[in-house]
Every structure is written in C-alpha cells, then in structure tokens.
C-alpha positions in Angstrom: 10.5 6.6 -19.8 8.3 5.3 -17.1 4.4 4.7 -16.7 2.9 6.7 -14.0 -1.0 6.3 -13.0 -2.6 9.8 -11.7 -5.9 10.2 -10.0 -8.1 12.9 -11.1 -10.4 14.4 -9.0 -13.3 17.4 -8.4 -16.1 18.3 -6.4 -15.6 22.6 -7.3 -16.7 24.4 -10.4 -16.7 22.8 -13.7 -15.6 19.8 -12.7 -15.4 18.1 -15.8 -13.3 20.8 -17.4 -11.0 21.0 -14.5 -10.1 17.5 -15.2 -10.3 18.1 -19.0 -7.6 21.2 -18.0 -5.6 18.5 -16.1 -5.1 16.3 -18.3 -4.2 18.9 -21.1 -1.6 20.7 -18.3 0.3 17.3 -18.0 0.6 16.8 -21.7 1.8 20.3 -22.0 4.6 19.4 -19.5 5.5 16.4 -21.5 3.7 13.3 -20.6 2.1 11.5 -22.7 -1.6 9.9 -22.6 -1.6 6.5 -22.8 -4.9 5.8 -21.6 -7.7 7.8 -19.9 -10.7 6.1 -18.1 -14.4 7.7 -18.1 -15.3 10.2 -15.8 -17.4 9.2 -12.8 -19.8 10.4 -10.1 -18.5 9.3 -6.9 -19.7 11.0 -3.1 -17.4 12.4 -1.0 -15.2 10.4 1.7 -13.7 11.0 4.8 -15.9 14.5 4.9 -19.3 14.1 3.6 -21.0 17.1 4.0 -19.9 18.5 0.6 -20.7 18.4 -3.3 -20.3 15.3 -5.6 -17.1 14.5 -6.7 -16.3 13.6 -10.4 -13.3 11.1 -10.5 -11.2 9.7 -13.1 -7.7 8.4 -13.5 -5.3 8.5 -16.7 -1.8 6.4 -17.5 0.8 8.3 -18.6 3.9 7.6 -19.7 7.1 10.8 -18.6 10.5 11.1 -18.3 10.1 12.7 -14.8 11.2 10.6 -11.7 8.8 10.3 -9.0 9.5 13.4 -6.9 9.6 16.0 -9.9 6.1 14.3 -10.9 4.5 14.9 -7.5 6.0 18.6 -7.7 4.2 19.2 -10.6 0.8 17.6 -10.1 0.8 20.0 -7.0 2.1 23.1 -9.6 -1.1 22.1 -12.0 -3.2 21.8 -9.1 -2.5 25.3 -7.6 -2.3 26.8 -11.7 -6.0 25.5 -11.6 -7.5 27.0 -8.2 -6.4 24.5 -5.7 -6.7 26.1 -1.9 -5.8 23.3 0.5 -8.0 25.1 3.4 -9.3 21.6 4.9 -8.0 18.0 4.7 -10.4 16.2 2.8 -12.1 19.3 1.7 -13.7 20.7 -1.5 -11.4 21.0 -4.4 -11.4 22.6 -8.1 -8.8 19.7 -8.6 -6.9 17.0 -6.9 -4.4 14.7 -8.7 -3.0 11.7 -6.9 0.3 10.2 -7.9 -1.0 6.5 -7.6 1.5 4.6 -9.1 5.1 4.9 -11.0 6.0 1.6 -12.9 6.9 -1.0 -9.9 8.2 1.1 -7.7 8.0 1.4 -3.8 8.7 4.8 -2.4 8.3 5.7 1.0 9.8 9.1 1.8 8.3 13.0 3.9 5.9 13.5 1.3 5.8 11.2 -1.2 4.4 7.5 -1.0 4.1 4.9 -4.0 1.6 3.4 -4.5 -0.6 5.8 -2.7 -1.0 4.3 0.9 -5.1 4.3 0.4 -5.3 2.9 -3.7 -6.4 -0.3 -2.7 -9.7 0.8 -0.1 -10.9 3.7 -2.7 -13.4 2.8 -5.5 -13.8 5.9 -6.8 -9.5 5.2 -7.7 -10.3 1.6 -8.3 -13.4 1.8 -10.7 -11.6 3.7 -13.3 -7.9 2.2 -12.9 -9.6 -1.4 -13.3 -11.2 0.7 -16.7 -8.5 1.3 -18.0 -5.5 -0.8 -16.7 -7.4 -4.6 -14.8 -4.0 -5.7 -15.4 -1.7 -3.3 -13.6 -0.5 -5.2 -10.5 -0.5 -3.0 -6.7 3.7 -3.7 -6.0 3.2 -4.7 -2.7 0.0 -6.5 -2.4 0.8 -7.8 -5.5 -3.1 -8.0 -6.5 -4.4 -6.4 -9.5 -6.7 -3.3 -10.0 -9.5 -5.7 -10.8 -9.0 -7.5 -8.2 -8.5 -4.7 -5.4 -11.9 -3.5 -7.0 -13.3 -6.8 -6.3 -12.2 -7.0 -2.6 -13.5 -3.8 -1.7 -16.9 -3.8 -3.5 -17.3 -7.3 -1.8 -16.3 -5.6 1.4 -19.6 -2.3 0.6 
C-alpha cells in the first residue's frame, strides 16, 4: 500500500459537492481516506477572468501504482463533467496527483511531485492542514515550510 496526496479542485457548479463526489468516487475505487483538509476559497490562477475556485486536498492510502492512479483521477474527472476546452480553464473538477509516498517520477504525462506543488497556496494551505510534516522529495522542505516560503514571497 502506498500514500498518495490528491488535489481537489472547482470553480463549476456545486462545487462543494463535486469535491464531496470526488472524494466518495476514489473510495469507491478502493482508496482509503486517511485524512481530508477543509475546503477553501481560493481565486483563480494562470487565467483570472473566471469564477472562484474551492480547493482542498485529501491523503489516501491505495494499492494502485502511480500511473493506474493518474488514469483514474482523469476517469472520475470526466464521470463528473470534466471538458478540458482551455488550459487553465473552468472546471466541474480537477484532481491533481500531488504526491505518491517518496517517489520521483518524471515520465510523458505523469510528474511526481507535481512540478508546480511548491508555488501554489491554494495546494499548500490545505496539504500543510492536513499533513505540515510530509516532506517535497526533492526539495526536501516540508508542506509547512513550502507554505511559508511562498506566503513570504505574496
């Protein structure tokens, strides 16, 4: 079994149920909830000009390996409305592999830790939540302390 940390996100809809729905579809598959941070209000990145986002991020624990994990965040994503029309774009959900126990992946497709974890607070607010201890593999900081960096840098 390995712990995996997914990013939860909305901006489309009922976004707290979409998350809610997220949440239950990955327990359905298997996982099991560890831990589950609060939602938040965050505003949009990258392309502005859209609805609020509600953010959150949950620890799991799965027998899944890293690829079959991705494959089916993107299956729960398109079972709950996700159209990828626009990069950065509104969303009825987006889940983020964000980490998968210490491992480094770089492959087409897939990258662990996500390549942006450390510059997002709307990622790092509710991983340091829930996990301040979990440690970024490569830049070997922790969640709290990536949150700290990057609120010191707004």
């Amino acid at each position: 079994m390995a712990k995996a940390f997914i990013g939860l996100g909305s901006n489309l809809g009922d976004r707290e149920a979409s998350l809610k729905a997220a949440v239950a579809a990955l327990r359905e598959a298997g996982a099991t909830l560890l831990r589950m941070s609060s939602f938040i209000r965050t505003s949009p990145e990258g392309k502005t000009d859209q609805p609020e986002f509600l953010n959150g991020v949950v620890e799991i624990e799965t027998e899944q390996r890293p690829r079959a994990l991705l494959a089916l965040l993107l299956e729960i994503e398109r079972k709950l409305g996700r159209v990828r029309s626009e990069r950065w774009g509104p969303r009825t959900i987006d889940l983020d592999l964000l980490l998968y126990d210490d491992e480094i992946i770089r492959e087409p497709g897939l990258e662990v830790p996500h390549p942006r974890l450390h510059e997002r607070l709307f990622v790092l607010g509710p991983l340091a939540e829930i996990a301040p201890e979990v440690r970024h593999p490569t830049l070997k900081k922790t969640a709290a302390e990536m949150l700290a960096d990057v609120s010191a840098r707004r």
